[in-house]
N, C-alpha and C positions, 0 to 999 in steps of 0.2 A: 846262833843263826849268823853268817855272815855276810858280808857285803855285798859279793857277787850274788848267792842265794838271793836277797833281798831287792837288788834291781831287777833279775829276769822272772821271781815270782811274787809279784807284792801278794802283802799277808793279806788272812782272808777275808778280815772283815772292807779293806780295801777294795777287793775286786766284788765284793757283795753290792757297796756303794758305784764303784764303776759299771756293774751288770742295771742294776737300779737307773741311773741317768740314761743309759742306752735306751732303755725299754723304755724310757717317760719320751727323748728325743723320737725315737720312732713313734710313739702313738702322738704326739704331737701332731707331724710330718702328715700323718694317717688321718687326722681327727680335721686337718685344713683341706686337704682332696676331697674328702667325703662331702667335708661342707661347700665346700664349689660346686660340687658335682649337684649337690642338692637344691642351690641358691640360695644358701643361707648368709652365704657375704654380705655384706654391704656393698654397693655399687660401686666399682672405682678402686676397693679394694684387695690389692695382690698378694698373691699367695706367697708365704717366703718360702724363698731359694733354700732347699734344701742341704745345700753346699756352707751354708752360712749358716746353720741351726749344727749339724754335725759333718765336719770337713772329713771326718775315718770313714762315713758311712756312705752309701750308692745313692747318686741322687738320682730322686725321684721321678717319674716320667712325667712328661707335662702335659697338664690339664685341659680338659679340651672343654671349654666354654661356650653355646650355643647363643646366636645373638637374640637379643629380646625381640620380638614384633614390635612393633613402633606405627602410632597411630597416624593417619595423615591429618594433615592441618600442622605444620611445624610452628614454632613462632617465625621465622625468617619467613616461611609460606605465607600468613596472615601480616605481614610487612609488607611482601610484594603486592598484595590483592588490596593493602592501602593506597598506597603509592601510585597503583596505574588506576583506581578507580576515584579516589577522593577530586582529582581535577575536573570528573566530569557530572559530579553533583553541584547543585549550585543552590542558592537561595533565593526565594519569590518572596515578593512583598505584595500584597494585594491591596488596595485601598478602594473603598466602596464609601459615595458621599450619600448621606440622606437629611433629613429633616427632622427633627422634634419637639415635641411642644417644650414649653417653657421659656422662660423670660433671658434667662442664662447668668442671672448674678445671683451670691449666694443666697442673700435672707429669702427672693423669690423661689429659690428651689427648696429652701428648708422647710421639712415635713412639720414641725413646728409651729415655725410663721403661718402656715396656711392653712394649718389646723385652727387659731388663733383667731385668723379674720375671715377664712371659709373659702373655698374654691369660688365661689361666683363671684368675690368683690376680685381674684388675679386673674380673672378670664377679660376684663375688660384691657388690659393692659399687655397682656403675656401674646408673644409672637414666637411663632417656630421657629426657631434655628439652625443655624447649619451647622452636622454633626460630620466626623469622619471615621471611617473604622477601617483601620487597618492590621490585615492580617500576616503571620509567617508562615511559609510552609517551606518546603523544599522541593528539588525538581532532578531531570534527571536527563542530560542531553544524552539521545540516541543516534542523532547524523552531527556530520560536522556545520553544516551548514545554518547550523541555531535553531535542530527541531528540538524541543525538550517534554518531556512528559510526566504528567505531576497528577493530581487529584482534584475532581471536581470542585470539592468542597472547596479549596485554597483559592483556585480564579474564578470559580463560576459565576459568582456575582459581581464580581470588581468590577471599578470604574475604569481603574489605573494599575496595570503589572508592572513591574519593577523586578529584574533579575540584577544578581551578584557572582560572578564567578569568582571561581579560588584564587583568580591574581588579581581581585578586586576591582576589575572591571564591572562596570553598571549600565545594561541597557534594558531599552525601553521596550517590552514586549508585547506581539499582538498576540489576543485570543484565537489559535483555529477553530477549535470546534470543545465543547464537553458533551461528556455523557451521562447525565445523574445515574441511572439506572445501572451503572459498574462501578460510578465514582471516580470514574478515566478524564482525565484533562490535556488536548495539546497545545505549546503555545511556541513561539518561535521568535528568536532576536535576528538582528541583523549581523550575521558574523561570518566567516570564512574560520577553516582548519580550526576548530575547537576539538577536545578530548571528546572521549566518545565510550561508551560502556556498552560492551555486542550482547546480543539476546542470548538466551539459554534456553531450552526445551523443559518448561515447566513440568512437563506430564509424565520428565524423567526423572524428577524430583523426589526423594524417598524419604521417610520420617530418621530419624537422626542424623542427615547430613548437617554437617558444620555451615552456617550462614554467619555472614557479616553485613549491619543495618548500616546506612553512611548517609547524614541528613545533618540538618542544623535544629536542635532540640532547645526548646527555651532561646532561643537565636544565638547558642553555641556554634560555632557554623566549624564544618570540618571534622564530626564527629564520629566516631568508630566504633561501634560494639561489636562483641560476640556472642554467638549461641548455634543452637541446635535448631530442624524443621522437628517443631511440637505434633503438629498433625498435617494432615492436607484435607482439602475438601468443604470446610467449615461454612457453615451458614451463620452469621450471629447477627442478623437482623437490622444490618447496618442500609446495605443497597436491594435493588431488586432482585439484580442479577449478581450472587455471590458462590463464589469458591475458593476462597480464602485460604493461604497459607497460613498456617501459625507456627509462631516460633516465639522462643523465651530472647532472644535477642534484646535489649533495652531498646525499648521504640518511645517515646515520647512527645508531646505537644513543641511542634514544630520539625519533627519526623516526617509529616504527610508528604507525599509524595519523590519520597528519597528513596535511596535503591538498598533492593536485596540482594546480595549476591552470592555465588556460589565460592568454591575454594579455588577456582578457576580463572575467578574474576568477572564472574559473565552474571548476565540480568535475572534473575527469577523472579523477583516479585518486582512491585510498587509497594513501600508501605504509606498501609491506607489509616490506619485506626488502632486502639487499644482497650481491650478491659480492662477498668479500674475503679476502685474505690475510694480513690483518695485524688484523680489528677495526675498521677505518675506512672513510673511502671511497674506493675506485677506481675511480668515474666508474662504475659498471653497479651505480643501482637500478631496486626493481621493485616498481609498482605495480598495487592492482585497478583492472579498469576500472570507470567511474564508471557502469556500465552495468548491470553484475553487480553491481555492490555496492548500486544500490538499488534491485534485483530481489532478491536475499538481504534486505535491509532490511524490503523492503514485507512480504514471508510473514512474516519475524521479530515485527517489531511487530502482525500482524494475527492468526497464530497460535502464535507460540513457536515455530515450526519450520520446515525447509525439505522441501517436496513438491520434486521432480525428474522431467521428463519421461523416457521408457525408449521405446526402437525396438526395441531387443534381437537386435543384431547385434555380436559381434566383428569390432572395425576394424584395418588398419595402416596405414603409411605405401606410398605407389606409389612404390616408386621407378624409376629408368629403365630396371635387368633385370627387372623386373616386370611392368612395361609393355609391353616388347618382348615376355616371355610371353604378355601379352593380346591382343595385335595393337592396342595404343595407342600415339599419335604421340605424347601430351604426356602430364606426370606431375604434370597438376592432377588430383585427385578423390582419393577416399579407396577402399580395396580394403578387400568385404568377405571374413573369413575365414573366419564362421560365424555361418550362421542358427539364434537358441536356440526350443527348442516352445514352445507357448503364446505366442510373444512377437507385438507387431503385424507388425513382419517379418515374422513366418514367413507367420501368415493373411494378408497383403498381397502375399506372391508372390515375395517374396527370396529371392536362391539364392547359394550362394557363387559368389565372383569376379565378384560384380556389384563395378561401380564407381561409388560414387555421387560425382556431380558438382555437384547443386545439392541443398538442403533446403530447404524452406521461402521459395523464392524466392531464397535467397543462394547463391553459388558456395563450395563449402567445398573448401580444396584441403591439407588436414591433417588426420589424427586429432581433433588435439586443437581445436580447432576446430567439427567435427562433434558432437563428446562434448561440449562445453560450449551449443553451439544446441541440442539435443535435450535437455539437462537444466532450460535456463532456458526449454523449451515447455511452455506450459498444460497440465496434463491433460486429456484429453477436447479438446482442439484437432485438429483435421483438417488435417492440412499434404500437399502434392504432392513427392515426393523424384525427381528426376530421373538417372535411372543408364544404363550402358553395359553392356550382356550381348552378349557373342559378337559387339563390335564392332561393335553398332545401338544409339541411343541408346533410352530407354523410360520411359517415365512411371510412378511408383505412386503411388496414394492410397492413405493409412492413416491412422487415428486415435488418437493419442498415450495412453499411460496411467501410471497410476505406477509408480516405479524397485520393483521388490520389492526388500526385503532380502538373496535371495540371487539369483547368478547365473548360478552353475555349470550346468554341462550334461554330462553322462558320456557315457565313449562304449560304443559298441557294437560292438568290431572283435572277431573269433573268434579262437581260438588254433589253435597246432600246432606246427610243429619250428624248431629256431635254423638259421639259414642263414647262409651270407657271400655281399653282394653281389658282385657283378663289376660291370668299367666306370667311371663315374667315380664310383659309388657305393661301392667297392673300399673305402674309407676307412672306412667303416662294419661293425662288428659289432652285429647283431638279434638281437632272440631274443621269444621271447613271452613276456608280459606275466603273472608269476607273481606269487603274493602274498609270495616272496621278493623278486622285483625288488622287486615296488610298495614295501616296507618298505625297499629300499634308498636309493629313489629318491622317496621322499617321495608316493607314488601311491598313488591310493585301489584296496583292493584290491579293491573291483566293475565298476575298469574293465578291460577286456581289450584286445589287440592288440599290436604289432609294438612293442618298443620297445628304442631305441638303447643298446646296454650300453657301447661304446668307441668314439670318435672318433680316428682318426689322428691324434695329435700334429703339427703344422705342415703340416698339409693343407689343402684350398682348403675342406672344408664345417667345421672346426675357425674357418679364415679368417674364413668367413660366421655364422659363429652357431651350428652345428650342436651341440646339448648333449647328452651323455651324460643320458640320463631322457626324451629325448624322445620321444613316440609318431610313428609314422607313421602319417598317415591316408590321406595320395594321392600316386600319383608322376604325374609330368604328365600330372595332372585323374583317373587312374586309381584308383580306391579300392582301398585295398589293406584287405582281410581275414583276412590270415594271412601268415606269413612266408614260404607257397611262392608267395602269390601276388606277395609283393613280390618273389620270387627269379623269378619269371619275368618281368616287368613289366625288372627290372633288366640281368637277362641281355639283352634284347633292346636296348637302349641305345647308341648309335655314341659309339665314345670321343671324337669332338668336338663332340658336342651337349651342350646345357645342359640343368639336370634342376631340374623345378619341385617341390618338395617341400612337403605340407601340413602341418605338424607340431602337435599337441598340447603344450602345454608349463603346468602349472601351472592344468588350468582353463581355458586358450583353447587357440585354433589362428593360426597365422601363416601365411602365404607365406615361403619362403625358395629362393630360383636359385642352384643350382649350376652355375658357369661354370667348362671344363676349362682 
């Protein structure tokens, strides 16, 4: 073999080795495209230059990368929406002075000591006190001019408000107006050009938008959380008047009435409150909506009080035996249970067991819901209420008026003799409606009729709700007027049919199905 031979053809196990590298260099080259194309990279990580793996061979055509979706809410986003909102939360100090008993030195207060020589020898000596209790909450200026808005609970009682703005500034605040019944509070300093946080359209609020809480918590003042809207709509038994945002956001004791905001920076809620078990937070608070709160606001500051629209129907929940009672396929609308006299209902044509499905243009498919639209309607507004009777749908017109003070409505059922149902109303002992029961049972003794003295222990209307004091006012749709007539209405009942019962309880009437 000679020299020249040997440069222009290297031997073979040589170009075996050189075919070998080629083909590992290419599936390489091959093996990193694919994985791009796939997203199996790592983020950040680039593909090598094919030029630089093998300089003899064609480089590769370049990779074409789709950019990833990317959520809103940036971190620099959640920056800006600190920055323009934190200067116009502030902190409230509330101080409320009272009196209590006790002497106010220690051995006098020690449960001990007094145990010892007895309450009646430190009643001769001991003089009330003067106690102070002062509370934190937080607030939330909406005008520049030092209107700010915070929660009942935090000023409602004070003596003495006390605001703190973010530059430290401290003044002295008067009370405008509260409202227990939302839990809405306004109060007002004397200030010119303060920061200011603009309203947002709560009712466009949807469940996992990004919210951020900003309050002073444990009197950390300046404080920022994140989270998401948990639900909307909520009732949790806190005010009267409730529809409650919830969200996982950290809200905690001295949160009340600091703001929720959007990603935008703008107002949705007041937070009002939190469930917990321990004091702290476990991801479920709960806020006003920014909707309500300056609807409350605006009457606040314009007359010191809140008007509330009145339709004057008792409402309940539809649920799905309920339903099935009406000849309804779905369990949107709300079931009414009783129309009151004089109310616009009544003169507008309402009958029980309408079903209302829209109010005022919106679809209400809750109690609480319905009762919160008709409280925050105009007085003297004209609205269209859309309902379901006997399974056709039906329009009424009626004009809104204000909520009276009282609501109650008595009833008008006749007496006569105590009976026992039979059937699946078997469960029940009746009897008529005496000024004994009433005094038993907590009933006014002008109203008369049929009413429940004993519930069967672990029976199916016990199951459902059925209470001892209940009146009966109709068995399915059937008025009952006396206990012979509910005995006969019951007698005739097939033991596996279900029984639609109207019952009086406390002042209202309900729906309640009994299913055997």
């Amino acid at each position: 073999m000679n020299q020249v031979d040997f440069e222009r053809k290297p031997p073979r196990g040589m170009r075996r080795w050189m075919v070998a590298a080629t083909l590992l260099t290419v599936g390489i080259v091959i093996g990193f495209v694919v994985a791009s194309d796939l997203g199996w990279l790592p983020a950040g990580h680039a593909v090598p230059d094919a030029s630089s793996i093998a300089p003899t061979l064609p480089v590769a055509r370049p990779v074409s990368t789709a950019p990833q979706p990317v959520l809103g809410g940036s971190n620099q986003t959640f920056v800006d929406i600190a920055k323009s909102v934190k200067p116009a939360v502030v902190n409230i100090y509330a101080t409320k002075s009272g009196r209590s008993e006790g002497s106010g030195t220690a051995p006098f207060d020690d449960p001990l000591f007094r145990k010892f020589f007895g309450d009646e020898f430190f009643k001769k000596y001991e003089h009330p006190k003067e106690r102070k209790e002062r509370g934190l909450g937080s607030g939330v200026i909406v005008e520049s001019n030092g209107l700010i808005i915070t929660n009942n609970h935090v000023v409602g009682k004070a003596d003495e408000i006390r605001v703190t703005l973010s530059d430290k500034r401290e003044f002295k605040a008067k009370l405008i107006g509260t409202d227990p019944k939302t839990d809405v509070a306004v109060v007002k300093i004397e200030a010119t050009g303060l920061p200011t946080v603009a309203w947002a359209d709560s009712d466009k609020l949807e469940v996992g938008e990004f919210v951020l809480a900003v309050g002073n918590p444990f009197g950390l003042t300046q404080t920022v959380t994140l989270g998401i809207v948990s639900a909307l709509g909520r009732a949790a038994g806190i005010a009267e008047y409730e529809d409650f945002i919830q969200t996982d956001a950290a809200i905690n004791p001295g949160n009340s009435g600091g703001a929720l905001v959007n990603v935008r920076g703008e107002l949705v809620g007041i937070n009002t409150a939190i469930f917990s078990q321990s004091g702290g937070n476990m991801g479920i608070g709960f806020a006003v909506p920014s909707n309500m709160a300056q609807s409350i606001m605006g009457q606040l500051v314009q007359t010191g009080k809140v008007v509330r629209g009145w339709l004057g129907v008792s409402i309940q929940e539809l649920t799905p035996e309920l339903s099935s009672q009406f000849g309804i396929t779905e369990t949107k609308g709300v079931l009414v249970s009783d129309v009151m006299d004089d109310s616009p209902a009544k003169k507008a044509g309402f009958e029980r067991a309408d079903v209302i499905i829209e109010y005022d243009g919106k679809s209400m498919d809750s109690p609480t819901h319905l009762r919160n639209a008709v409280a925050q309607t105009a007085v003297g507004k004209k609205v269209v209420v859309k309902i379901i009777r006997d399974k056709k749908p039906k329009t009424i017109d009626l004009t809104i008026v204000e909520q009276p003070k009282s609501m109650s409505q008595s009833s008008d059922e006749d007496g006569g003799d105590s009976a026992t149902p039979t059937g699946i109303l078997s469960s029940l002992d009746v009897r008529e409606l005496t000024e004994e029961l009433a005094g038993r049972f907590g009933l006014k003794s002008s109203e008369r009729g049929v009413v429940i003295v004993r519930v069967k222990p672990g029976s199916t209307a016990e199951e459902l709700g059925v209470r001892e004091g209940d009146i009966v006012l109709e068995v399915n749709r059937q008025a009952v007027t006396s206990v012979k007539t509910f005995e006969r209405i019951a007698g005739k009942l097939p033991k596996d049919q279900a029984v639609l019962l109207l019952l009086k309880r406390q002042g209202r009437t309900i729906y309640l199905t009994l299913r055997p």
